[in-house]
C-alpha positions as a Markdown table, in Angstrom:
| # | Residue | x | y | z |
|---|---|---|---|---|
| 1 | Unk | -2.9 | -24.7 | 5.3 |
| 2 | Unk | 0.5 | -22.9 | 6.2 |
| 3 | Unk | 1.2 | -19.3 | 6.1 |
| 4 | Unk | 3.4 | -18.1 | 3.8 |
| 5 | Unk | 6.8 | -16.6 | 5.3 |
| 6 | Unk | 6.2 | -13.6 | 3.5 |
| 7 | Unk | 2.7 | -12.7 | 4.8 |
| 8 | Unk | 3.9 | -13.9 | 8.3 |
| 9 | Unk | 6.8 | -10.8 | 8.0 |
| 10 | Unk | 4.2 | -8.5 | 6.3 |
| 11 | Unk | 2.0 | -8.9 | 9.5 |
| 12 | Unk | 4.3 | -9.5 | 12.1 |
| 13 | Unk | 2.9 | -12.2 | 13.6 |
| 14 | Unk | 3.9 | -15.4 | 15.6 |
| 15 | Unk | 3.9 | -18.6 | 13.0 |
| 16 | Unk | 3.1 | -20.7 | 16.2 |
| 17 | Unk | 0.1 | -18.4 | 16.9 |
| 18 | Unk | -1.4 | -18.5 | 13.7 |
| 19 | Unk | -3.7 | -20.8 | 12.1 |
| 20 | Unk | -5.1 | -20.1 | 8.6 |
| 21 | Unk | -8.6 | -21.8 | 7.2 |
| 22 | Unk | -10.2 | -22.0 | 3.5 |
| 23 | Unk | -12.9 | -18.6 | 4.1 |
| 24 | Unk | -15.5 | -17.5 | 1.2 |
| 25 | Unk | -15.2 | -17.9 | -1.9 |
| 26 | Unk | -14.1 | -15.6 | -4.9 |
| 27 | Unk | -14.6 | -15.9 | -8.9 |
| 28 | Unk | -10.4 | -15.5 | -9.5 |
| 29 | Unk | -9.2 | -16.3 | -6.2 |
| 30 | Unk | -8.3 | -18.8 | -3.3 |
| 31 | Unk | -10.0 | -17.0 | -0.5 |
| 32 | Unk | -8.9 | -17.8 | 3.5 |
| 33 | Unk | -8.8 | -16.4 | 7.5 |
| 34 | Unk | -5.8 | -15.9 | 9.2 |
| 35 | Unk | -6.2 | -16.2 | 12.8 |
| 36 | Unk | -3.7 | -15.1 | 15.4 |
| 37 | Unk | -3.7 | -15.8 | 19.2 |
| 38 | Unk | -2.5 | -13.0 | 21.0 |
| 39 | Unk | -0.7 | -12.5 | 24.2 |
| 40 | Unk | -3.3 | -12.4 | 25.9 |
| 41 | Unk | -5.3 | -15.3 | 24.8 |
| 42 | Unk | -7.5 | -13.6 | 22.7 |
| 43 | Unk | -8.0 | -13.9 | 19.1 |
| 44 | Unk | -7.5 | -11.3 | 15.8 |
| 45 | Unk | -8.2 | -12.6 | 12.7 |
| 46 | Unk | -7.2 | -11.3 | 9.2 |
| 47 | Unk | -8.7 | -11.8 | 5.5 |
| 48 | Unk | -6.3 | -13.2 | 2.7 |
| 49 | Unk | -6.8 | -13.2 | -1.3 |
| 50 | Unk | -4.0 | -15.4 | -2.9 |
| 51 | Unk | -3.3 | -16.0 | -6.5 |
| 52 | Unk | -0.6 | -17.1 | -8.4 |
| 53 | Unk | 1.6 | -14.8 | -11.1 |
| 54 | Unk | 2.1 | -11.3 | -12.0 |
| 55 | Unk | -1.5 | -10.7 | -13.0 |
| 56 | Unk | -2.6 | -11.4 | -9.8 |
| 57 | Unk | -0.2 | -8.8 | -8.3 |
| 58 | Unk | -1.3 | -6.2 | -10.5 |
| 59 | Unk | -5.1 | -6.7 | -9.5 |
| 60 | Unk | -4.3 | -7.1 | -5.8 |
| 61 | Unk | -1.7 | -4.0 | -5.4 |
| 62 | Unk | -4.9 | -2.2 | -7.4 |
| 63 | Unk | -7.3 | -3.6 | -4.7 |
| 64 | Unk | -5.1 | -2.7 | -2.0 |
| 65 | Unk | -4.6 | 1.2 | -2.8 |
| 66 | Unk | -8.1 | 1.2 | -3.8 |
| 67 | Unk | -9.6 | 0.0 | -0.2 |
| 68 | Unk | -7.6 | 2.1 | 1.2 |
| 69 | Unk | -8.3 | 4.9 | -0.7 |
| 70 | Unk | -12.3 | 4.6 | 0.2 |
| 71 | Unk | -10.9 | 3.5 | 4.3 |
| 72 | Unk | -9.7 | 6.6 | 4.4 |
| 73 | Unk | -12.1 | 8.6 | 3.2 |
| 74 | Unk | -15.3 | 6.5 | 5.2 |
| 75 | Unk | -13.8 | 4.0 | 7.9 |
| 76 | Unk | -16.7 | 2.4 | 8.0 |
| 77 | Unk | -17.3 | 2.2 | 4.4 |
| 78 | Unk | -14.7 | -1.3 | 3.7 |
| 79 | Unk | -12.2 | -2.7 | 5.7 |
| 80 | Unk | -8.5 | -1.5 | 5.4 |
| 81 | Unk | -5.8 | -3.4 | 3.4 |
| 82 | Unk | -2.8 | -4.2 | 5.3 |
| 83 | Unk | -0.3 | -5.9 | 3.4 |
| 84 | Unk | 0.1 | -7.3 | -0.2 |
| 85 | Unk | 3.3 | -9.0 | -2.4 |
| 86 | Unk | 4.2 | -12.2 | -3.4 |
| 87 | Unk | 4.9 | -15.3 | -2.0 |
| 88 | Unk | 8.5 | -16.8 | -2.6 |
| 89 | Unk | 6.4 | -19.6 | -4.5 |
| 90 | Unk | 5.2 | -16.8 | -7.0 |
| 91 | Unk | 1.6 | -16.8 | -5.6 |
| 92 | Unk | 0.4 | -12.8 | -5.0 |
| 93 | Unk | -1.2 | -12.1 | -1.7 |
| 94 | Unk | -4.0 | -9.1 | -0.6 |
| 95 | Unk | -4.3 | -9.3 | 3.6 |
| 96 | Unk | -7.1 | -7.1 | 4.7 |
| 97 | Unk | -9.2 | -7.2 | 7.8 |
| 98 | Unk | -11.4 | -8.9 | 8.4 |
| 99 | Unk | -15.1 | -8.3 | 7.4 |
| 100 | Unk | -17.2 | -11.0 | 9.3 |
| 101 | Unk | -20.4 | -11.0 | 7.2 |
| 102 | Unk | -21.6 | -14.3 | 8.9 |
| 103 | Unk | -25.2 | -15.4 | 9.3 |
| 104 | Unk | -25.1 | -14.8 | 13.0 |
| 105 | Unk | -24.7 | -11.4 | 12.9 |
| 106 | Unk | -26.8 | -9.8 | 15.7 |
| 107 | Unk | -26.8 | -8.8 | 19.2 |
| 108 | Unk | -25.5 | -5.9 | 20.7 |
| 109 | Unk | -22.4 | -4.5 | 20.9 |
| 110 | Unk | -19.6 | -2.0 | 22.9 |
| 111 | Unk | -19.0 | -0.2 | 19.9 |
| 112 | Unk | -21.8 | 2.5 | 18.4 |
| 113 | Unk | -22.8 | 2.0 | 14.5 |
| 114 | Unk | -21.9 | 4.9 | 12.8 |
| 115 | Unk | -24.9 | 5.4 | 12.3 |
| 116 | Unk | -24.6 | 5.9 | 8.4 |
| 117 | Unk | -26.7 | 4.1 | 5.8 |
| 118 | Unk | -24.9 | 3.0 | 2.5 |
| 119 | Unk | -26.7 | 5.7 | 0.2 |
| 120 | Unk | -25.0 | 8.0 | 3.1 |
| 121 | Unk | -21.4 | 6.6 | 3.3 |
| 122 | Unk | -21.5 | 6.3 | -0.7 |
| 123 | Unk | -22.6 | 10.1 | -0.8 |
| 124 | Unk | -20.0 | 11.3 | 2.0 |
| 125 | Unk | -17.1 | 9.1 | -0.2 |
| 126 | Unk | -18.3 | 11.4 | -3.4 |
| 127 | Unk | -18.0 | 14.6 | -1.4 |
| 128 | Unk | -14.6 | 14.1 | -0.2 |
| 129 | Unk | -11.9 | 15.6 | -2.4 |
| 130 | Unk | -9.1 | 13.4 | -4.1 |
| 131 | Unk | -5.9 | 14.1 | -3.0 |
| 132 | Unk | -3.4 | 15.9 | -4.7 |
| 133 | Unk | -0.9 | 13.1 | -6.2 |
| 134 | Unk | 3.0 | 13.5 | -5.3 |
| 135 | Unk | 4.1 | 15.4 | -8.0 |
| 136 | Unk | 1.2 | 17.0 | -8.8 |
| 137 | Unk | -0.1 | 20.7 | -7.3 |
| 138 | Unk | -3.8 | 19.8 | -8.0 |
| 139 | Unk | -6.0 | 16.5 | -7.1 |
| 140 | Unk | -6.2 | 14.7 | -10.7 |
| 141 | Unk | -8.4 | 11.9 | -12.3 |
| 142 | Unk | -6.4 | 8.4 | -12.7 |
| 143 | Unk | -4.9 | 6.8 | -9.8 |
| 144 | Unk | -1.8 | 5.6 | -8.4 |
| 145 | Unk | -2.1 | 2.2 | -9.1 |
| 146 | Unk | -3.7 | 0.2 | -12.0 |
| 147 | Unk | -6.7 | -1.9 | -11.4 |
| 148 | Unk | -9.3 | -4.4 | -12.5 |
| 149 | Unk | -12.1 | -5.0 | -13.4 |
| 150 | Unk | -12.9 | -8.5 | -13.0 |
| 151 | Unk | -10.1 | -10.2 | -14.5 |
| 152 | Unk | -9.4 | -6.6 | -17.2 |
| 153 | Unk | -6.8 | -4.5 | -16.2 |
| 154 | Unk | -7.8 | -0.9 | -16.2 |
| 155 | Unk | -5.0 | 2.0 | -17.3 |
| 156 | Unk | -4.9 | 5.3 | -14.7 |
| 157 | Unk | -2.5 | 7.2 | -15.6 |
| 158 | Unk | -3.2 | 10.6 | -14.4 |
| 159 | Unk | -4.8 | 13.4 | -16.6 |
| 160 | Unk | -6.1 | 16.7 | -15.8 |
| 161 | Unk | -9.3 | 16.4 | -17.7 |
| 162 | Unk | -12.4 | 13.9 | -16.9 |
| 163 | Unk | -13.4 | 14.0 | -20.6 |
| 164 | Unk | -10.0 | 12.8 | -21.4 |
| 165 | Unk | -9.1 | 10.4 | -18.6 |
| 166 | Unk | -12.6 | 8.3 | -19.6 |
| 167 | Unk | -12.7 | 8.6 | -22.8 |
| 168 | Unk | -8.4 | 7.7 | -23.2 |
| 169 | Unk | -8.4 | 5.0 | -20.2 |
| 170 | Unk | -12.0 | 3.2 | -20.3 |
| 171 | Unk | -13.2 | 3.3 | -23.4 |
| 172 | Unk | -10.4 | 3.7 | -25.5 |
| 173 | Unk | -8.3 | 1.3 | -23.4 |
| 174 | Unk | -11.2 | -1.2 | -23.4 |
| 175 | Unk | -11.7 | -0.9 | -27.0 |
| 176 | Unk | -7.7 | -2.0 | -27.6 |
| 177 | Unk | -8.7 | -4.6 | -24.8 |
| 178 | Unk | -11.0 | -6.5 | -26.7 |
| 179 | Unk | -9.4 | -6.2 | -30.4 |
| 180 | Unk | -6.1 | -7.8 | -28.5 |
| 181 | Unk | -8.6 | -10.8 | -27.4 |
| 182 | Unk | -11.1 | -10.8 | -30.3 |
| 183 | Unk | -9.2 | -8.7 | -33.4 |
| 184 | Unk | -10.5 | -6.1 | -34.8 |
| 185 | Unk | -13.9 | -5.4 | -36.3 |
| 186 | Unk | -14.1 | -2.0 | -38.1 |
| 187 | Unk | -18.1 | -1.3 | -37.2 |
| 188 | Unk | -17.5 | -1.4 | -34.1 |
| 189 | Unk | -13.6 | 0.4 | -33.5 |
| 190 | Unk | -16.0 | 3.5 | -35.7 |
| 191 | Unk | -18.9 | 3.5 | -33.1 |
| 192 | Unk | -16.5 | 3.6 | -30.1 |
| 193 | Unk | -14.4 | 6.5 | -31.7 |
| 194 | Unk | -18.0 | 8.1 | -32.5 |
| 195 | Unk | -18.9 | 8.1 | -28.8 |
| 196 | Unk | -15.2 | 9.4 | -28.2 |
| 197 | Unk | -15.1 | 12.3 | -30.3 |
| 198 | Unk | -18.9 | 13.3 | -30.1 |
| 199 | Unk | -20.6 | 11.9 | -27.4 |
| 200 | Unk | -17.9 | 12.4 | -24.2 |
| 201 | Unk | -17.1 | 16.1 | -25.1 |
| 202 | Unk | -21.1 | 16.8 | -25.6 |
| 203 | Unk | -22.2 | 15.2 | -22.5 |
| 204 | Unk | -18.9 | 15.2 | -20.0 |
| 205 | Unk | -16.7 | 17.7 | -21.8 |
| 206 | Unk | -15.1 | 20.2 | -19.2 |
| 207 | Unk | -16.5 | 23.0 | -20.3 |
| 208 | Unk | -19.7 | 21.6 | -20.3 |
| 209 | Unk | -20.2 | 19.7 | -16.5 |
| 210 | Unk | -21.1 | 22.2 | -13.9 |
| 211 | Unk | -22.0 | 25.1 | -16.0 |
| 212 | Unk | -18.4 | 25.4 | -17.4 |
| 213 | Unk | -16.6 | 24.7 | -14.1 |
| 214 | Unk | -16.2 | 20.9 | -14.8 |
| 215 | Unk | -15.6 | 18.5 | -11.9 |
| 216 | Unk | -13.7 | 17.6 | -9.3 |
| 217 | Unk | -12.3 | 14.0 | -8.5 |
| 218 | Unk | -13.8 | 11.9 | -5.9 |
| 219 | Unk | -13.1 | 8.2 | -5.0 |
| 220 | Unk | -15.1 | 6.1 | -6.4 |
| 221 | Unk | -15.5 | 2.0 | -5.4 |
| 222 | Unk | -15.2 | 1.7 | -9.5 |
| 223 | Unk | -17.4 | -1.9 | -9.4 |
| 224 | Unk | -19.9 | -1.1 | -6.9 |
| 225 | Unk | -23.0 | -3.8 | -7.7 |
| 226 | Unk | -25.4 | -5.2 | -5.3 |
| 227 | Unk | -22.8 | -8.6 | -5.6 |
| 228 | Unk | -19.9 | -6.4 | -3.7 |
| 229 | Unk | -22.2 | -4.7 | -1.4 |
| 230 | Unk | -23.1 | -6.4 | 2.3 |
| 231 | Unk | -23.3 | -6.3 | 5.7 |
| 232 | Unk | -20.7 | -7.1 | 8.0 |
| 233 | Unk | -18.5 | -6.2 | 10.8 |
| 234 | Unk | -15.1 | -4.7 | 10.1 |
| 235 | Unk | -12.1 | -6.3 | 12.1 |
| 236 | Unk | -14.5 | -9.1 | 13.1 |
| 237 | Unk | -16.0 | -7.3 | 15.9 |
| 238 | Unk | -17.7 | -3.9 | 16.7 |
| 239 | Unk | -20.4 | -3.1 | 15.2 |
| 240 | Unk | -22.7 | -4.2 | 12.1 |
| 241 | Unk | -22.4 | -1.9 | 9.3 |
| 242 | Unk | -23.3 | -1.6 | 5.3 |
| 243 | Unk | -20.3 | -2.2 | 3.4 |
| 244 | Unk | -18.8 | -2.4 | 0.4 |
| 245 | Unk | -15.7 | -4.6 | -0.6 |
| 246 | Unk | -14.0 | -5.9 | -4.2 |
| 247 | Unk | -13.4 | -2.6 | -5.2 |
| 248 | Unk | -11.4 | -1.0 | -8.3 |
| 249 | Unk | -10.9 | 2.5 | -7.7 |
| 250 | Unk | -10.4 | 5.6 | -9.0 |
| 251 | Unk | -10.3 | 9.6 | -8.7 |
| 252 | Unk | -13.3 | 9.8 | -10.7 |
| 253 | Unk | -17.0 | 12.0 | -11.2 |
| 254 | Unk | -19.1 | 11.1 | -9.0 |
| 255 | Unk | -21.5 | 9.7 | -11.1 |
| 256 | Unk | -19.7 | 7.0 | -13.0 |
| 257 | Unk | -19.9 | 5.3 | -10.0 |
| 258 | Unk | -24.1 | 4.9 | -11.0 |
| 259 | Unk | -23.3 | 3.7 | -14.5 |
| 260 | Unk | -22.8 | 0.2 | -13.3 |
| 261 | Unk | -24.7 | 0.5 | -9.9 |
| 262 | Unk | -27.9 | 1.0 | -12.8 |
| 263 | Unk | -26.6 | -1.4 | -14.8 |
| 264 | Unk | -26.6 | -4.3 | -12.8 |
| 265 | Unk | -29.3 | -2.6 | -10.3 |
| 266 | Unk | -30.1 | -3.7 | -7.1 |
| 267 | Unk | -29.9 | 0.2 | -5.6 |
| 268 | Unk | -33.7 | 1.4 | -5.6 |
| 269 | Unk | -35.5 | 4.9 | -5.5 |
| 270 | Unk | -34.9 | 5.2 | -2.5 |
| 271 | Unk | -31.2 | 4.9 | -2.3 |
| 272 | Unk | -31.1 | 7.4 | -4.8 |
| 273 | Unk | -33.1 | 9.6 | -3.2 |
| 274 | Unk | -31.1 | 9.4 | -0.4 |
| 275 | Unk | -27.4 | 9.7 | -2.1 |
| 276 | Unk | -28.8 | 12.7 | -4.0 |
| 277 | Unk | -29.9 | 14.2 | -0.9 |
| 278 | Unk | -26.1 | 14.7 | -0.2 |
| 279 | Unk | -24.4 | 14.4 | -3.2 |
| 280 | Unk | -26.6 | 16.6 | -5.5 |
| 281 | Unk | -27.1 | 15.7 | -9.6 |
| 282 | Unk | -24.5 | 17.7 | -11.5 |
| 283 | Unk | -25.6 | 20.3 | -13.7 |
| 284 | Unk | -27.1 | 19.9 | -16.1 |
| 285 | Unk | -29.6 | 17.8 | -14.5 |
| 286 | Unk | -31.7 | 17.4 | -17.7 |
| 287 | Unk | -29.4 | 15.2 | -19.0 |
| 288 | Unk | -28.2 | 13.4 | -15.6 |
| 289 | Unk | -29.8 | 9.9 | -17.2 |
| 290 | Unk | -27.6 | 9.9 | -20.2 |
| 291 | Unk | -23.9 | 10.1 | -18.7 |
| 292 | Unk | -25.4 | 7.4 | -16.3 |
| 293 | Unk | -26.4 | 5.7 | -19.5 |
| 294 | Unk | -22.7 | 6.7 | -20.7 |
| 295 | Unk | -21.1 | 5.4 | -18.0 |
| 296 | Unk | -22.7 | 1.9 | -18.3 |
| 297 | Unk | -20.2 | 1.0 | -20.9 |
């Protein structure tokens, strides 16, 4: 397998250093490891997404900003994305480093763990304020760029209100998604507008979350099930951590991150107990179980 010119310039590595090799497997991509030989004879390997056309650019400049939104917030949360574009043969690319989940991971090693359990890392991610977009004075919900989920592309366009931003681009944008795909079928176009115009503002409305004070945005991974959860080492060496990886994020509530955690499940009592622990139940707490339940769709 040959390496691209154009990831070769995006990494700035030596073509006659560099071996790449089929790696993993992935529902919408081809999926390989980059390995370089350094100067000094060791090795540093890289991960590498590729897909052809314009869709695939989308999702991967989504996936990109979105690891390195969480990177940022929780090194040791998912590996960092280092480089993404297309290929002069049209095929998109995603780089990352590389997150060695082999079967042989064990043994000791020079770097300390941090030490953090999943349920922590998730919860310190969710505590850490969004920043404030350029062009903005406050942090906002959306995010810079779109993203998917799964093979949908998702809308982010900023807005100031949570209420707005998921009822306008999830539910609203999904909606349009699937009359585009399917056409339209009146029964269900009225329950979705239902659950817009009732059912957002009564359980999620900013004047409702937090005793009146709403909420503030957080990253969240966006598609965080037991399928893109793991552990691994980041960078190929160091040492062995809970991860998470295949995100789609955005400047979010906290807590629509559990909609599809509970969904697909996999994240018991204790997790749970543990997350809230550190990232408390908004208020109202009576009716914590229903936005979950709303945020499942």
């Amino acid at each position: 397998m040959k390496l691209d010119e154009s990831v070769i310039r995006a990494l700035a590595v030596d073509p006659t250093s560099t071996t790449v090799s089929s790696h993993g497997s992935s529902g919408f991509n081809a999926t390989a490891k980059i390995s370089v030989t350094l100067e000094d004879g060791t090795q540093k390997y890289f991960f590498m997404k590729t897909a052809p056309g314009k869709n695939a650019e989308v999702m991967f400049r989504g996936e990109h900003a979105s690891l390195n939104a969480i990177h940022s917030s929780v090194p040791s949360l998912c590996p960092a994305s280092l480089a993404t574009g297309m290929s002069q043969d049209g095929t998109a690319f995603l780089v990352t480093e590389f997150l060695d989940m082999s079967s042989r991971l064990s043994g000791a090693s020079e770097e300390e763990p941090s030490g953090l359990s999943l349920a922590a890392k998730l919860a310190k991610l969710h505590t850490t304020p969004a920043p404030t977009p350029e062009g903005y004075a406050k942090p906002m919900f959306g995010f810079p760029e779109t993203t998917c989920c799964g093979d949908t592309p998702q809308p982010n366009d900023y807005k100031e209100s949570w209420a707005e931003f998921y009822a306008q681009s999830r539910l609203l944008a999904i909606l349009e998604k699937c009359e585009g795909n399917n056409g339209k079928d009146a029964e269900f176009r009225s329950l979705v507008e239902k659950t817009v115009n009732a059912v957002v503002p009564r359980l999620i409305g900013d004047d409702h979350l937090n005793g009146g004070k709403g909420v503030a945005p957080v990253v969240v991974h966006g598609d965080l099930w037991s399928g893109n959860r793991g552990k691994g080492r980041i960078g190929g060496k160091g040492a062995v951590e809970d991860v998470v990886f295949d995100p789609s994020a955005v400047y979010g509530h906290n807590e629509y991150e559990l909609g599809i955690m509970n969904m697909f499940g996999g994240f018991g009592t204790s997790f749970f107990y543990e997350y809230h622990k550190i990232c408390p139940k908004t208020p109202p707490v009576e009716e914590y179980q229903d936005r979950v339940r709303l945020y499942e769709l």
